[in-house]
Each structure stands twice: as C-alpha cells, then as structure tokens.
C-alpha positions as CSV (number, residue, x, y, z in Angstrom):
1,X,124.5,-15.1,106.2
2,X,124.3,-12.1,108.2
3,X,122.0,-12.2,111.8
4,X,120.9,-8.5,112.1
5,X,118.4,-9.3,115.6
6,X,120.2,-12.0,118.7
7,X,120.4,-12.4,122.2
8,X,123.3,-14.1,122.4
9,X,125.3,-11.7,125.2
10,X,125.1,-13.7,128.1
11,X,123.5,-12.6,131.5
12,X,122.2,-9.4,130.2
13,X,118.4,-10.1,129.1
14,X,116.0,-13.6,128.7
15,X,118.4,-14.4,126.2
16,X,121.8,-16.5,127.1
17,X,122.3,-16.9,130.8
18,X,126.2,-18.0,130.4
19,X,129.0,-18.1,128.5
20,X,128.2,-21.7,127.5
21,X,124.8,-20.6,126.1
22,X,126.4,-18.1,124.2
23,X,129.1,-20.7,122.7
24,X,126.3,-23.1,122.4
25,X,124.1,-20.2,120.1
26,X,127.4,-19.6,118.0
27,X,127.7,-23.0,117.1
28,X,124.1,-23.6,116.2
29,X,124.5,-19.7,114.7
30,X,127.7,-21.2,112.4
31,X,126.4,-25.0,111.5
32,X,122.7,-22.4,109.7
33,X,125.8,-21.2,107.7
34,X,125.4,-17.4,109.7
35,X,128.5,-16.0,109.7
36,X,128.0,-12.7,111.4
37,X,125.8,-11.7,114.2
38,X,124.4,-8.4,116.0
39,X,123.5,-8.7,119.5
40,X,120.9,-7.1,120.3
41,X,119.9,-7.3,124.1
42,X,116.8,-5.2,125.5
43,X,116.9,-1.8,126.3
44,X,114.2,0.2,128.2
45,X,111.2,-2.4,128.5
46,X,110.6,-2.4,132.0
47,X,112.8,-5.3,132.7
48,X,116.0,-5.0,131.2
49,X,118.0,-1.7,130.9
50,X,121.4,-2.3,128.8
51,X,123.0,1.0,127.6
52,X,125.6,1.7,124.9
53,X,128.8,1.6,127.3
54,X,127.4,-1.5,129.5
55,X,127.0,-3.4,125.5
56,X,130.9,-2.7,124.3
57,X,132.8,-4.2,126.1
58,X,131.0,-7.5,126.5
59,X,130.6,-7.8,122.9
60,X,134.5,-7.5,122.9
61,X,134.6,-10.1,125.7
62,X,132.4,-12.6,123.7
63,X,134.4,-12.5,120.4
64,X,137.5,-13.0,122.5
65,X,135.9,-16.0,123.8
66,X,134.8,-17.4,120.7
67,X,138.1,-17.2,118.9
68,X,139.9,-18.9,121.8
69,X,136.6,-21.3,121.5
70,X,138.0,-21.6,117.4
71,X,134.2,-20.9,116.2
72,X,134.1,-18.6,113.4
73,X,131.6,-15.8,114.3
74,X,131.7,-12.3,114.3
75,X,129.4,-10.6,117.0
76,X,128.9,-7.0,116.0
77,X,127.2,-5.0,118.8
78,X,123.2,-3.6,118.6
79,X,120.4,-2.9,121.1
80,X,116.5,-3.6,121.3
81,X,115.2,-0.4,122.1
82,X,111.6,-0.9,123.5
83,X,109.7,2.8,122.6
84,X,109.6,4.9,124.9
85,X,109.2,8.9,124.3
86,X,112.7,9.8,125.5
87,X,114.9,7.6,122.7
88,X,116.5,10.7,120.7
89,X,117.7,12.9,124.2
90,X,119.1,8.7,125.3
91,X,120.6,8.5,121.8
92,X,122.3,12.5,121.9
93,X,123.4,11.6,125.6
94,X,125.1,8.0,124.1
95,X,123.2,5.5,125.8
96,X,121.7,4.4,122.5
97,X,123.3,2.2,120.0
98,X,122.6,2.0,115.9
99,X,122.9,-1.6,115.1
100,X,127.0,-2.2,114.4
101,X,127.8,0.7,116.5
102,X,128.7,3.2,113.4
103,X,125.7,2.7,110.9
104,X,122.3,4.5,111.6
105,X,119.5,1.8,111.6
106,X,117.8,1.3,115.1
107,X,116.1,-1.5,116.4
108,X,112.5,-0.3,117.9
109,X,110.1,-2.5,119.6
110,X,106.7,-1.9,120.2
111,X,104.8,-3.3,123.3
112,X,103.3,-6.8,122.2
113,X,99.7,-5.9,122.0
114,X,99.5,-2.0,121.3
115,X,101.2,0.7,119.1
116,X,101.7,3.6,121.1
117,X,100.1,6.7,120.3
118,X,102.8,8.6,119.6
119,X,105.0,6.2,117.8
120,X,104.4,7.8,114.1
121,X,105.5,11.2,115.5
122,X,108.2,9.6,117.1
123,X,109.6,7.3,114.2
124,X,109.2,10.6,112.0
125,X,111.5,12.7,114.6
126,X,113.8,9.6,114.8
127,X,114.2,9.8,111.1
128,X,115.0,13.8,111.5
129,X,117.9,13.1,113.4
130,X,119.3,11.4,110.5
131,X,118.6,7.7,111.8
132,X,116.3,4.9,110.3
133,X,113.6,2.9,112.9
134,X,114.0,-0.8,112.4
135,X,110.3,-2.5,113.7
136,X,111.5,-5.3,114.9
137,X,109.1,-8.4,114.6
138,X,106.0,-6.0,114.0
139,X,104.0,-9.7,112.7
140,X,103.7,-10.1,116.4
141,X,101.9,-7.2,117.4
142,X,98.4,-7.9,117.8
143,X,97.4,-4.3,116.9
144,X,99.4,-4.5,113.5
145,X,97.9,-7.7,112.7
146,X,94.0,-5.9,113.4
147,X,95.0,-3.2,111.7
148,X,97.6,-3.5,109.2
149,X,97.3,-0.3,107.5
150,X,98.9,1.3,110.6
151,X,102.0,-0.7,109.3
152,X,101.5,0.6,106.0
153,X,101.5,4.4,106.8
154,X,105.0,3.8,109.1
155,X,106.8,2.1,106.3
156,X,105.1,4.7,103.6
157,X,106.0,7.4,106.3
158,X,110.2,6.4,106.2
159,X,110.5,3.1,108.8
160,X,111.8,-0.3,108.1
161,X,110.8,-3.4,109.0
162,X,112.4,-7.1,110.8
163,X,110.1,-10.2,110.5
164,X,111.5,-12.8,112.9
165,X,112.5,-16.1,110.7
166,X,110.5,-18.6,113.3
167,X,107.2,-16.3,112.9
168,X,107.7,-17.1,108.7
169,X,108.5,-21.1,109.5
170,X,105.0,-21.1,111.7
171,X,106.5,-21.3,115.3
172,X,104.4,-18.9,116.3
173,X,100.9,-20.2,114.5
174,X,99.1,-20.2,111.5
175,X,98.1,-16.4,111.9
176,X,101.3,-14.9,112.6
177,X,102.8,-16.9,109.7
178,X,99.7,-15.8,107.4
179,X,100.8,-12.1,108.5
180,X,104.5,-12.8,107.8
181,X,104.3,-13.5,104.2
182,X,101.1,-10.9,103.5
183,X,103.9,-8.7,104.9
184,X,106.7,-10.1,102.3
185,X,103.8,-9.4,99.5
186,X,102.9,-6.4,100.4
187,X,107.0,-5.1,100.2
188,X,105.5,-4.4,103.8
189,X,109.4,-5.8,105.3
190,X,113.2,-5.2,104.6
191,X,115.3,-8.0,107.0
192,X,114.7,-11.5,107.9
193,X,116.5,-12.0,111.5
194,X,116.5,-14.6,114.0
195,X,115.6,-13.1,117.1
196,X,117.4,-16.3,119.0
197,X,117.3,-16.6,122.9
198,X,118.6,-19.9,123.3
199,X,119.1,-22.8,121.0
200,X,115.8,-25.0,122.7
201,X,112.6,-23.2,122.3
202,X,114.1,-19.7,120.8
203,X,116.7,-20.8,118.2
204,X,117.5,-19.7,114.8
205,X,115.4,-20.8,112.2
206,X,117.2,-19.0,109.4
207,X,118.4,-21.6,107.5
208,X,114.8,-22.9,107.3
209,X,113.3,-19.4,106.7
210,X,114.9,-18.8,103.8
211,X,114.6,-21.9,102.1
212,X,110.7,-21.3,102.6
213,X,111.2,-17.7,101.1
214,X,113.0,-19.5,97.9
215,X,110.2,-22.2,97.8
216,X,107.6,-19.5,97.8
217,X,108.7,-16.9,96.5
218,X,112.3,-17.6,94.7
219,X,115.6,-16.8,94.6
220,X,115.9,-13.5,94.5
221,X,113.8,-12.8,97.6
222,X,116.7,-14.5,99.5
223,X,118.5,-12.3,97.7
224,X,116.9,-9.2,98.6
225,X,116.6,-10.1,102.4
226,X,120.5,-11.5,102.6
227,X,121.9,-8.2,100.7
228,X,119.8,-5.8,103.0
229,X,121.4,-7.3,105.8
230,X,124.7,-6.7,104.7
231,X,123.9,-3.1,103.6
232,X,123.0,-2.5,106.9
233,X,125.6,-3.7,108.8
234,X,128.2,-1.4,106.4
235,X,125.7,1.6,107.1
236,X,124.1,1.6,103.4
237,X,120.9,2.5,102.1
238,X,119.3,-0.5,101.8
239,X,116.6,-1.7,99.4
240,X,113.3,-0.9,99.6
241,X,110.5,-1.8,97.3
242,X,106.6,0.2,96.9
243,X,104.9,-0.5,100.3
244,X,101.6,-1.8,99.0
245,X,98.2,-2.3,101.5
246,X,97.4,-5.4,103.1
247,X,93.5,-6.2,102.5
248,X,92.1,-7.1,105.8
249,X,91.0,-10.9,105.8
250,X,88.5,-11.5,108.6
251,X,90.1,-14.6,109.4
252,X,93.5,-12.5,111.2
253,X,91.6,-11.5,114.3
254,X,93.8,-10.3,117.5
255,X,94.9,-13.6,119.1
C-alpha cells in the first residue's frame, strides 16, 4: 500500500517531533502493510512554512535513517500547501513541491471551517499551469459538509480529492464519517491517505479503512483507491469516475 498524505519528517510541523517518532511511524506505517510513504509537512498555514529545498534533503536524511534502522519504507517527498493566492508565482519560483517531487498532483488545504472565495479560480489557474489540486481531507471542512455542491463543482471543474482513512473509520464522529462515504458514492473522492501525526491519537488507520471500504463497498473500491495511489506517485493520470451530487440531508449540519 502506498501512503500519498504523512507527517512523518521530524521537527518540521505538529507531526513527528524526533527521529524516534519518525522510526516509530515507520514501523507502525510497515506492520498496516504500507510500503511507501509521501511526507507531506505544512506549507504556508500561518504556522509552519517548509519549502521545496528545506523538504529534500531531510527526506534523504530519513530514508538513510531507516535503512540503517533495517525498516523497509520508502519516504518519497510532498508538501501540504495551505491556499493561499500566491501558490503558482511560489510554485514557478521552486518553493512548491508536486507530491514525489517529479509528478504534477498538489496537495491543497483549505482552512478548516471556510472555502476561500477565490479557491475555484484558483484551482482552475492551478490546473492551467499543467498541475492537478489534490483537496486534501475536504470531509473536514465544515463549509463542504453545509454545502456539498461546492465540492461537486471543484471536482466537476478538474480537482481531485483525499479523504483521510480515520475520518472513514469514524475517528472523527458520526458526521464526518456519514460525509466520507456520501463522498465515496458520490465518485466525489480519488485517494484514501492517512494523514498520520504520530502513532497515539493521529496514526494510520489504513489497514482498517480499507477493509471497511471492502465490507461496504467491495473489492474493487480498494482497488480503485490503492491503484490511484500508485498512479500518482509514477505521475499518471489517475482514475476518475462521473462526479455525481450529494443530496443534502438535514441531519449533516456544520459541527
């Protein structure tokens, strides 16, 4: 299994604080049966700022450690890119980095609570420059959860989208998980990713997530969400079914 979404670099974000967090994620990462991880540390959301150069190099540094460690892993390197309205000049100056470096998916983030404004402008000119917008965990945005047909024009309109495998297990409550698979129904998402901080309150969950996507939905789900992730990381099209609308159940309120 491929990880596309991690915080496993240590010290850089409110993911691992060490080395031995990180070695401690890889084992737990490995014994889920995930074989390959991106890290993904924050960019740009008013806390953490981690830029293409400052991400190299310690990716390097933590697969060095984890072969000497004997843990079989490969961390490829990535970034969360919180929106902000200066991405593509950050991207053409080299500051931003497409998940595994060489393909062209990026990881956006919107703010918890809101969709900016401009975001479908945004995610349009993004996709002009020849890249494609990865929403990462959009189930957790209370706007997109209110109004889910905001999520159903940015798909329709070109993006992708990253559910977080703990929101699908119900780690997050009954609503978010209710979102999560009317998302999966609605071919309203593309990856499954784990999103880890640590391996206590933010772990993985993958194993478990797609066991439940094979319960409920069968094998070829897994399928579909596994495969995309490996697509990605080689820089492939990856495969997209007919965004449909989610009807609007009074029960999902903002929370």
């Amino acid at each position: 299994m491929i990880d596309i979404h991690s915080h496993i670099l240590p010290g850089v974000d409110d993911g691992a604080k060490t080395v031995e967090d990180s070695i401690d994620m890889a084992k737990q990462a490995v014994s889920e049966g995930i074989h390959t991880i991106i890290a993904t540390p924050h960019h740009m959301n008013g806390k953490y700022d981690n830029v293409k150069s400052d991400i190299l190099p310690l990716v390097t540094n933590l697969n060095e450690t984890l072969k000497q460690e004997s843990i079989h892993l490969q961390v490829l390197p990535g970034q969360e890119c919180r929106i902000y309205g200066e991405i593509l000049e950050d991207y053409q100056k080299g500051e931003i980095l497409p998940l595994n470096q060489s393909s062209n998916y990026v990881f956006i983030e919107f703010p918890s609570n809101s969709v900016p404004r401009y975001a479908e402008k945004l995610l349009y000119d993004i996709q002009v420059e020849g890249l494609t917008p990865v929403i990462v965990h959009p189930e957790r945005n209370a706007e997109l959860i209110e109004r889910p047909d905001k999520l159903y024009k940015l798909v329709k309109n070109g993006a992708v989208t990253q559910l977080t495998a703990s929101s699908l297990n119900g780690y997050f409550g009954k609503n978010i998980q209710k979102f999560s698979q009317q998302m999966i129904e609605a071919n309203l998402t593309h990856f499954i990713a784990s999103d880890a901080h640590n391996i206590h309150n933010r772990s993985f969950k993958m194993e478990e997530a797609m066991d439940n996507i094979e319960k409920k939905y069968g094998i070829d789900m897994v399928y579909y969400f596994t495969e995309n992730a490996e697509m990605l990381v080689d820089g492939k099209s990856i495969y997209k079914e007919i965004p449909e609308m989610i009807k609007k159940k009074k029960f999902l309120g903002i929370f």
